[in-house]
C-alpha positions as CSV (number, residue, x, y, z in Angstrom):
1,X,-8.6,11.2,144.7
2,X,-8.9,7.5,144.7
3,X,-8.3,4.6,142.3
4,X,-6.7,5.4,138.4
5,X,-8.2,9.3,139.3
6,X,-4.9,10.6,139.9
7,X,-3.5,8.8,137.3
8,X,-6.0,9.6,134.2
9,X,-5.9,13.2,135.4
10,X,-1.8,13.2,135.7
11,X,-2.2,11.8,132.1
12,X,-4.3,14.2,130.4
13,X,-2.1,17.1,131.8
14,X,0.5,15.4,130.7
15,X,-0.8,15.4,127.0
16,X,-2.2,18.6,127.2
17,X,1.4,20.3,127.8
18,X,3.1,18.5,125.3
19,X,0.7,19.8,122.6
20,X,0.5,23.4,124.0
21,X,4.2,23.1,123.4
22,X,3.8,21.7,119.8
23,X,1.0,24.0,118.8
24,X,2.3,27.2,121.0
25,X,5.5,27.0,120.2
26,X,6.9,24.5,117.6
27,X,9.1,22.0,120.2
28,X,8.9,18.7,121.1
29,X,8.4,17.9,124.8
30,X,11.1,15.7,125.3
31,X,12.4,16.2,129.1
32,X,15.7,15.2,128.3
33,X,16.4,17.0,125.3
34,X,15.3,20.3,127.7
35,X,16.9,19.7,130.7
36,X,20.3,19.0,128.0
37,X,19.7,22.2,126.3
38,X,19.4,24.3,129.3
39,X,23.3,23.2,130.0
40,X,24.8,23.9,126.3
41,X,26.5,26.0,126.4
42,X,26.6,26.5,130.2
43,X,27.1,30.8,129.6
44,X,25.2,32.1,126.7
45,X,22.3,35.0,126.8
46,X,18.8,34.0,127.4
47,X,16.9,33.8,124.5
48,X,13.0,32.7,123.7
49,X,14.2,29.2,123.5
50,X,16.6,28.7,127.3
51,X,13.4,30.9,128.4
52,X,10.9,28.6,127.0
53,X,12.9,25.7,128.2
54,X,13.6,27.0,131.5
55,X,10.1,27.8,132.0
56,X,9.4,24.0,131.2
57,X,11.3,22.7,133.9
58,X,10.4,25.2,136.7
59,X,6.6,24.2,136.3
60,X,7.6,20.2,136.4
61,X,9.2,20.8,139.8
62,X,6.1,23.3,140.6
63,X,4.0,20.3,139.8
64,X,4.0,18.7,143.6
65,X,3.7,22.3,145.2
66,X,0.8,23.0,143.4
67,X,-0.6,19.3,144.3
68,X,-0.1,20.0,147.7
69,X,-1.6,23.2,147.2
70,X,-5.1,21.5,145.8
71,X,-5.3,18.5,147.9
72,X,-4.2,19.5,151.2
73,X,-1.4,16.6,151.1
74,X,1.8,15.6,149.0
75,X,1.5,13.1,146.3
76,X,1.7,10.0,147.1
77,X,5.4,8.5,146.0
78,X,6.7,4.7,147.3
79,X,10.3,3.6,146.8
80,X,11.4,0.4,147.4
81,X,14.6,0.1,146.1
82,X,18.4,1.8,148.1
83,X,19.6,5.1,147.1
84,X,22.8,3.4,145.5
85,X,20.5,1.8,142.9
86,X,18.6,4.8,141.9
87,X,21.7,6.2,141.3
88,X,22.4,3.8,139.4
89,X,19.4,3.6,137.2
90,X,19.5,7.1,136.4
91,X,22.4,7.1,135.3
92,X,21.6,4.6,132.6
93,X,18.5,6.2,131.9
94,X,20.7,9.1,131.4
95,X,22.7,7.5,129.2
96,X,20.3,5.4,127.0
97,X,18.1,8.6,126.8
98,X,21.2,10.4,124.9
99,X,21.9,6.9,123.3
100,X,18.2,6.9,122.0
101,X,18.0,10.8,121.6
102,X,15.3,11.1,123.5
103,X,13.6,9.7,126.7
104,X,9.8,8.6,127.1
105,X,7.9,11.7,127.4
106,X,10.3,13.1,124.1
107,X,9.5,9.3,122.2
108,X,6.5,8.0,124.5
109,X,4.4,11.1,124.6
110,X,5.4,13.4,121.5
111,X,6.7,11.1,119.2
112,X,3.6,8.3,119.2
113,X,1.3,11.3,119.0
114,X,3.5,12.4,115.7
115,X,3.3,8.6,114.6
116,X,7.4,8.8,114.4
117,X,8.2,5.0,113.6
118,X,11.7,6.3,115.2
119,X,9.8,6.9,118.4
120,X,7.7,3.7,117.9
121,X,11.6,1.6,118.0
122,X,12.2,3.5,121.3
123,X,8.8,2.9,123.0
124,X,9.0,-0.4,122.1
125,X,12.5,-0.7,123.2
126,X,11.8,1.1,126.6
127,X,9.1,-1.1,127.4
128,X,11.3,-4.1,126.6
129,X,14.3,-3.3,128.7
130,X,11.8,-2.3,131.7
131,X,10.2,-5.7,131.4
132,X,13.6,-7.6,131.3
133,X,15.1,-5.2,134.4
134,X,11.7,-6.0,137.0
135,X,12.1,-9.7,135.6
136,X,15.4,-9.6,136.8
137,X,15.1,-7.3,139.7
138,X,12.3,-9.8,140.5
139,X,14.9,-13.0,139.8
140,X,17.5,-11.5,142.3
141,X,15.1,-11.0,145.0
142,X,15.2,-7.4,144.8
């Protein structure tokens, strides 16, 4: 796969998951808000819901296997940046995805498809700080 291929089909999977999950079973697909609720409380009984949840995140992390798997060759992934700072920008994406209650795929994905104007602040507010940070990142020489 060549050009915006990889990147339309990524996409439509993408969109195809999160409604399965809103039409199959009722939840939003907000990675942050299933990743949190597959640690609260840390020793409880699985249920339909940790299942569901758990079952979420073991076919993201299946996702490059099964690439692999169909086109002979890992997915393509450049990082420019040190390992401090990546550290460091998860953590505040960790952070302002609690602060916002919800990260991109939960806001980005779900909630524009929902027209949530809540979602449409956080988007829009995403977008912005990303544009600031490379402008900065960009600034520093970084």
């Amino acid at each position: 796969m060549t050009g915006y291929w990889p990147s339309l089909v990524g996409g439509m999977l993408i969109g195809l998951s999160v409604a399965m999950l809103m039409l199959l079973n009722g939840r939003i697909a907000g990675i942050s808000g299933i990743v949190a609720s597959l640690f609260r409380p840390l020793f409880r009984p699985l249920d339909q819901r940790l299942a569901a949840s758990a079952a979420f995140i073991i076919g993201l992390l299946l996702g490059p296997l099964l690439y692999r798997a169909g086109f002979g060759q890992w997915p393509a992934v450049h990082i420019q940046v040190s390992l401090p700072l990546i550290a460091v920008a998860g953590l505040l994406v960790g952070f302002g995805t609690r602060l916002g209650s919800g990260c991109t795929s939960g806001h980005g994905v779900a909630g524009l498809a929902r027209l949530s104007p809540r979602s449409v602040v956080a988007v829009v507010t995403f977008l912005g700080t990303a544009v600031l940070t490379v402008l900065i990142m960009r600034g520093l020489g970084t």
